[in-house]
C-alpha positions in Angstrom: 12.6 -79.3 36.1 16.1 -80.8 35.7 19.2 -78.7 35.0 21.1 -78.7 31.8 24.6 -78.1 31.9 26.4 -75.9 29.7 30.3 -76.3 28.5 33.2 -74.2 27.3 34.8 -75.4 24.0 37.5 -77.0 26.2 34.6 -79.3 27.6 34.7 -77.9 31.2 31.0 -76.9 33.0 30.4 -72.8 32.9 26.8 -72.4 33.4 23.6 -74.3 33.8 19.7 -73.7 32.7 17.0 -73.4 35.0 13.9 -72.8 33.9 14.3 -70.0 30.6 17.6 -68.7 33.2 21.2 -69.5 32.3 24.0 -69.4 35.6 27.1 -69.4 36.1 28.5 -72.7 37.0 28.9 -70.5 40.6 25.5 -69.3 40.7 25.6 -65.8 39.5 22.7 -64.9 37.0 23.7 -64.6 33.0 20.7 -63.9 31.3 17.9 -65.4 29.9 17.1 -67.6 26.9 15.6 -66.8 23.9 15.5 -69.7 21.6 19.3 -70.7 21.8 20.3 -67.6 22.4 21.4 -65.8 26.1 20.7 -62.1 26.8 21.1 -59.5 29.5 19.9 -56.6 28.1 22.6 -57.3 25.5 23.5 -60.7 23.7 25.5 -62.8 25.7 26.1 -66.1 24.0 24.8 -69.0 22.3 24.0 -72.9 22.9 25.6 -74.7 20.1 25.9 -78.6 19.6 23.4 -78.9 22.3 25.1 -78.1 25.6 28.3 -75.6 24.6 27.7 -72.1 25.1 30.1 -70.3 23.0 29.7 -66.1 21.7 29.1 -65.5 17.7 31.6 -62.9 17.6 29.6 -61.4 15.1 27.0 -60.4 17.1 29.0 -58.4 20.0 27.8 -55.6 20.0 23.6 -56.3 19.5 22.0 -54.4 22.8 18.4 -54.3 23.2 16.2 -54.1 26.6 16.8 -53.3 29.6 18.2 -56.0 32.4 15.5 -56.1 35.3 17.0 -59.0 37.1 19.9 -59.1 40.0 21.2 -61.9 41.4 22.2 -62.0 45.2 24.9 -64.4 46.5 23.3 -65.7 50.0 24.7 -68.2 52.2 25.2 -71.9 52.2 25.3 -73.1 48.9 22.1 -70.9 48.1 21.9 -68.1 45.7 18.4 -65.9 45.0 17.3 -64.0 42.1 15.6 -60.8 42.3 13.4 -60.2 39.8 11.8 -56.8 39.5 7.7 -56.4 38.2 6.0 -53.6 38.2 8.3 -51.8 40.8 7.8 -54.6 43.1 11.2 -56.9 44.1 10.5 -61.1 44.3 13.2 -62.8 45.5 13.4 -66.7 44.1 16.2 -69.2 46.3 17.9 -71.4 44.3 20.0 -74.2 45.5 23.7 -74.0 44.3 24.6 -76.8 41.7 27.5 -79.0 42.3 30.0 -79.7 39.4 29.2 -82.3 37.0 32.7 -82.8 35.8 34.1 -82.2 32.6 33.5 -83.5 28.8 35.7 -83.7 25.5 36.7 -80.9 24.0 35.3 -79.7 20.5 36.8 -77.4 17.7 35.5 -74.1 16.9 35.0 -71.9 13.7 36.2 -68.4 13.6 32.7 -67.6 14.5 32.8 -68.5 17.6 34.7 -68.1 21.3 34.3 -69.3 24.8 31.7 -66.7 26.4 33.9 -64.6 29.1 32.1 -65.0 32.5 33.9 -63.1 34.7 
């Protein structure tokens, strides 16, 4: 399955998709997708306009679940997930994504802000 980026407001790459799993543009695992929607145990952000992932600030402080995945920074330009079922660890390799480069900026409602990744 290909990768679909994902950009800040300002048009520069912050995470990709993989699978129902959105990354950082660095490789460390943000949450999951549900819908259009990212969560970690708490809501994270949002795709909107197709490939920007931006925070309803009205929805900061929804929490629900628990997080049962880690991620695990390994070495050359590789990066595994461990993901936790039924008390047993599964570690999945993924290959770190190179930068895709940047795209034009877009304006955004009161509603929304950049999603903080660090």
């Amino acid at each position: 399955m290909a990768k679909k980026w994902l950009y800040n407001a300002s048009g520069h790459p912050v995470a990709f998709i993989q699978s129902d799993k959105v990354y950082s543009s660095g490789g460390h695992f943000i949450g999951r997708l549900n819908g259009n929607e990212v969560w970690h145990g708490k809501y994270i952000g949002e795709i909107v306009r197709n490939d920007r992932f931006l925070r309803d600030v009205n929805k900061g402080s929804i929490v629900r679940g628990t997080p049962i995945a880690r991620c695990l920074q390994t070495v050359q330009g590789w990066f595994g997930l461990m993901i936790f079922v039924l008390g047993q660890a599964h570690l999945v390799l993924l290959e770190r994504q190179p930068d895709p480069g940047s795209k034009s900026g877009i304006s955004l409602s009161s509603k929304y802000h950049d999603v903080d990744l660090d």
